[in-house]
C-alpha positions, 0 to 999 in steps of 0.5 A: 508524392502529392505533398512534394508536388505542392510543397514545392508548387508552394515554395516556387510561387513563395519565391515568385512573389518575393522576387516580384516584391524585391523588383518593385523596391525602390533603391535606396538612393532614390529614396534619398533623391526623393525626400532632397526633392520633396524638402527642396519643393515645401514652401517653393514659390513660382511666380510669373505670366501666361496665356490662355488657348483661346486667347493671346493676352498675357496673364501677369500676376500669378503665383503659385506656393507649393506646400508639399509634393508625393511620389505617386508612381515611379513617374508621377508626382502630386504636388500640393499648392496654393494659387494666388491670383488677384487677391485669391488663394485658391487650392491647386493640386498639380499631378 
């Protein structure tokens, strides 16, 4: 009686754990929305202006060149850049 009890204790978490797996996979078709996005932003560039919190003037200049980007959660992305600013390369990762 003992063994069916945890015979099937171990079957039922055994399901449990491979349902809770198959739930947390990401479709299929987002994987290929993934990779279209992460190829789209390898090399981007974005260049333009901003201001600073406590200051209203206008920093022109600055460009960023984006070397790859990660999917770190369903809702996170780690993009990988370069930040030129006045004749600096500086390492910028944006998340």
């Amino acid at each position: 009686m003992l063994k069916k009890l945890l015979g099937g204790l171990l079957v039922f978490f055994a399901g449990m754990l491979l349902a809770a797996l198959w739930m947390r996979r990401v479709p299929p078709e987002q994987e290929v929305l993934d990779r279209q996005f992460q190829e789209m932003m390898r090399g981007a560039t974005l260049a333009g202006s901003s201001t600073r919190l406590n200051n209203d003037k206008v920093y022109t200049g600055e460009k960023y060149i984006i070397e790859s980007a990660t999917r770190l959660t369903a809702n996170t992305w780690l993009l990988k850049s370069r930040m030129q600013e006045g004749g600096h390369d500086i390492p910028l990762p944006i998340r």
